[in-house]
C-alpha positions in Angstrom: 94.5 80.7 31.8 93.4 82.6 29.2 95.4 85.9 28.2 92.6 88.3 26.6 93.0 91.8 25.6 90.8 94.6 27.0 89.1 94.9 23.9 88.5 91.2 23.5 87.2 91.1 26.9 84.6 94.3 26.1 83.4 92.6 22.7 83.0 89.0 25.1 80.9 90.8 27.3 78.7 92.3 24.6 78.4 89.2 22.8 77.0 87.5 26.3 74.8 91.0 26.5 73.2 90.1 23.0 73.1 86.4 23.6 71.5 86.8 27.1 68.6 89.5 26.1 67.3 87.2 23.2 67.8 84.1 25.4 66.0 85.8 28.7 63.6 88.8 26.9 65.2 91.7 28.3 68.1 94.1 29.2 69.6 95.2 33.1 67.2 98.7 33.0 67.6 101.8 35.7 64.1 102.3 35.4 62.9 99.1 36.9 62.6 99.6 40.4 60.0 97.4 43.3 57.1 99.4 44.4 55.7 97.9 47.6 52.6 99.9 48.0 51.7 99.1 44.5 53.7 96.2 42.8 53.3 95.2 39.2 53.6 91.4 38.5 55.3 92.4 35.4 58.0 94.8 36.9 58.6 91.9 39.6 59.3 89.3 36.7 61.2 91.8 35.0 63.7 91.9 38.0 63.7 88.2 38.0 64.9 88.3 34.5 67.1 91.0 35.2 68.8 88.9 38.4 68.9 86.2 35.9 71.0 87.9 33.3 73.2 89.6 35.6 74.3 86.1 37.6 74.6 84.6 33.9 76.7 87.2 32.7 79.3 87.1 35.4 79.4 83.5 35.8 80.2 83.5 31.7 82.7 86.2 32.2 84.4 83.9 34.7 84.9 81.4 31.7 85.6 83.9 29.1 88.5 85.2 31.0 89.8 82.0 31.8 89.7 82.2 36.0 88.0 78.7 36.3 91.3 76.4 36.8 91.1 74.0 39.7 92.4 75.3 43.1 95.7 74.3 44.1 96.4 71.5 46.4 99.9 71.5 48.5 101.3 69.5 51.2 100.8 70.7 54.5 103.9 71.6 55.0 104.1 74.0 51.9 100.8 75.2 53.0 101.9 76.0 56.4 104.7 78.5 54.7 102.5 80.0 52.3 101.8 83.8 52.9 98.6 85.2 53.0 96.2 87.7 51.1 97.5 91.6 50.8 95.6 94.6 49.4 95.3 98.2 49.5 91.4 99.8 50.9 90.8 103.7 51.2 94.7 104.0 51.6 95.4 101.4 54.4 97.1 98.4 53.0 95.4 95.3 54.6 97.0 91.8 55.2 95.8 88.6 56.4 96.9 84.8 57.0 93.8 82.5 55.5 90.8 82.7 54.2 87.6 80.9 55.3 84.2 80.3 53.2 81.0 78.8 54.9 78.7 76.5 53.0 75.1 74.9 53.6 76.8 71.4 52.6 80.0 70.1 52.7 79.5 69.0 48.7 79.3 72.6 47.8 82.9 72.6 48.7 84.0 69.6 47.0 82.3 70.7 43.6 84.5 74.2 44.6 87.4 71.8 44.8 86.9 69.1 42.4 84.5 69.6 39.5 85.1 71.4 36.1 81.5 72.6 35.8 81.1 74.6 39.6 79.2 77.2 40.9 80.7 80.5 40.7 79.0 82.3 43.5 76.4 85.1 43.5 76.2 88.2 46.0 74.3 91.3 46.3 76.8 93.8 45.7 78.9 92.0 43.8 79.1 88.2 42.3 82.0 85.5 43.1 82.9 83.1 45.9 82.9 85.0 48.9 84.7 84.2 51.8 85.7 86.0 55.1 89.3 86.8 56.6 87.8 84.8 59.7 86.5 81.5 60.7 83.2 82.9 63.0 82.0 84.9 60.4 82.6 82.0 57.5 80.8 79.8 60.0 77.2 82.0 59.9 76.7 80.5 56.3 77.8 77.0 57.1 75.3 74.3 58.3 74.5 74.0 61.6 72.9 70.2 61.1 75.6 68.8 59.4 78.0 66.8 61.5 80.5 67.9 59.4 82.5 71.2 59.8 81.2 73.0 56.5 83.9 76.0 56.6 86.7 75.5 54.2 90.1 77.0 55.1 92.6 77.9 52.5 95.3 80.5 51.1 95.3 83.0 48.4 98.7 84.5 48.3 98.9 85.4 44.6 95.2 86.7 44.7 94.9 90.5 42.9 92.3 92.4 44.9 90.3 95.4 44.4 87.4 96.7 46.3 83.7 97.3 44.8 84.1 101.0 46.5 86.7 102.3 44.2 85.6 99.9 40.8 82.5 102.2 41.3 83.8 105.5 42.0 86.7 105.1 39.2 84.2 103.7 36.3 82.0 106.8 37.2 84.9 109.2 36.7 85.9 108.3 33.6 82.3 108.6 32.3 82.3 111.5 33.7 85.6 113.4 32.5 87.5 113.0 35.8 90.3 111.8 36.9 90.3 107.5 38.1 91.4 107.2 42.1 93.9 104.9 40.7 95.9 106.1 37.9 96.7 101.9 37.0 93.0 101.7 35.9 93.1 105.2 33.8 93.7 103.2 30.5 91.4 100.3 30.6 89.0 102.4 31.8 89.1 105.0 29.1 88.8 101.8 26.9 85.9 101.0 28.5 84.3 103.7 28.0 84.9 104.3 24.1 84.0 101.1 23.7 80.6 101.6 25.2 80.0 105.3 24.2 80.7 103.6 20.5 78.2 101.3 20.6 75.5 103.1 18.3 72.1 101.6 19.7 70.8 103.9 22.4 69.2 100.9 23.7 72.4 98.9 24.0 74.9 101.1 25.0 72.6 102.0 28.0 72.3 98.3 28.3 75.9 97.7 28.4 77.0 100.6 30.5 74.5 99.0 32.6 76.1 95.8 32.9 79.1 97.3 34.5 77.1 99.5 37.0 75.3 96.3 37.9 77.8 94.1 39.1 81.5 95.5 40.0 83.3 92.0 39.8 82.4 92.5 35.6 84.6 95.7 35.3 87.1 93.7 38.5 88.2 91.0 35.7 88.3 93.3 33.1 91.3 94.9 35.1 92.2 91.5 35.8 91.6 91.3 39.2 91.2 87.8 40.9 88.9 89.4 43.7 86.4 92.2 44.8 86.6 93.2 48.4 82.8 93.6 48.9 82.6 96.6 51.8 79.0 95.9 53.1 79.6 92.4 54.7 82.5 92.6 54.8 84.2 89.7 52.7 85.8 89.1 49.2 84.2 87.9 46.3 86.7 85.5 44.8 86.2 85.3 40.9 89.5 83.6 40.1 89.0 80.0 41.3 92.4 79.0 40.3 94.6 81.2 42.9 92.6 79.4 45.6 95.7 77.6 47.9 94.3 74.4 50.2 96.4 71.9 51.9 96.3 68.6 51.3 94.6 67.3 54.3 91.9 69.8 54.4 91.1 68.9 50.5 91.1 65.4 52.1 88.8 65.8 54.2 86.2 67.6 51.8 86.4 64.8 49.5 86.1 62.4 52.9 82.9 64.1 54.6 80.9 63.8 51.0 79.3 60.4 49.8 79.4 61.9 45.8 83.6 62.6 46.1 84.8 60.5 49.0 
């Protein structure tokens, strides 16, 4: 894993800004919003583009920051001993046993499991590889033909968690002169935000602040988080795939219900 600074990290994610704008033809915009009595063809491709550029910056941040190692594979036994997930929400401190995450196809696990180049998983509120602290709710996004059961099960008990509620509320208080909810973020945040108010195109710093509105798992691994606890499901938005935990016979039979793996 890769051991970047904050600063090395902020000039990463401008570089991707810059890259992705002459690659794609625009910048994330507040002032692009869908108007269904009247839609514009070119404000609806602009979102596209925007959507675009958003999922392409997180899933290069991912790689930047080093959080795409394999997921670990122990013996059952070890699994079976293996704690949970822990973190703290609006003051309660929330603990669970396993994780599940629900998938169309059984592949889309194995290339989770098995392949260097993977999918890192995009969301609404947040981007990542979301999975739920229960198997039902796991199971709504998992096939119902397949005769395979397309919910993978698995540990994350070194997994640093945060949730989108206080990324937002803290990134808009430093911007704003206040004080952070949690005093751990105050520093990288107030690096954060010279970095961006020292940007000195108007048009990119807007662009760029932007950016961090746009997608809280972005300002999640620049804190170094591993996930985002995504409030309006609710599930977590895994972004480091390498402090996933799965025991050895559920790996096995991933790789066993595919025809590309087994």
């Amino acid at each position: 894993m890769k051991n970047l600074t904050t600063t090395q990290k902020l000039n990463k994610l401008y570089e991707i800004m810059l890259s992705l704008e002459a690659e794609l033809g625009v910048l994330p915009s507040l002032n692009i919003a869908p108007n269904l009595q009247n839609p514009n063809l070119s404000d609806y491709y602009q979102k596209l583009a925007e959507q675009e550029f958003r999922n392409q910056t997180f899933s290069q941040m991912v790689e930047a920051v080093g959080y795409t190692d394999l997921p670990q594979v122990v013996s059952n036994e070890k699994y079976a001993k293996l704690a949970g997930f822990a973190f703290d929400y609006l003051g309660q401190h929330i603990v669970g046993k396993e994780l599940y995450r629900g998938c169309r196809e059984i592949e889309h696990h194995a290339n989770l499991l098995f392949d260097e180049h993977y999918h890192k998983g995009v969301g609404d509120a947040c981007n990542g590889l979301f999975a739920a602290d229960n198997y039902s709710k796991a199971d709504l996004y998992s096939s119902k033909s397949s005769k395979h059961d397309c919910v993978l099960k698995f540990k994350a008990p070194e997994l640093k968690i945060i949730d989108d509620f206080t990324l937002k509320i803290d990134i808009s208080r430093i911007f704003n002169g206040e004080e952070p909810s949690v005093e751990s973020h105050r520093q990288i945040l107030e690096e954060i935000k010279n970095f961006t108010l020292a940007i000195p195109d108007q048009k990119y710093q807007s662009g760029f602040f932007y950016t961090l509105l746009n997608d809280p798992s972005i300002i999640a691994m620049i804190l170094s988080y591993d996930a985002v606890y995504d409030n309006n499901f609710p599930a977590f938005a895994i972004l480091n795939r390498g402090k996933i935990c799965v025991s050895n016979s559920e790996c096995e039979r991933i790789k066993n219900s595919t025809k590309t793996y087994s």
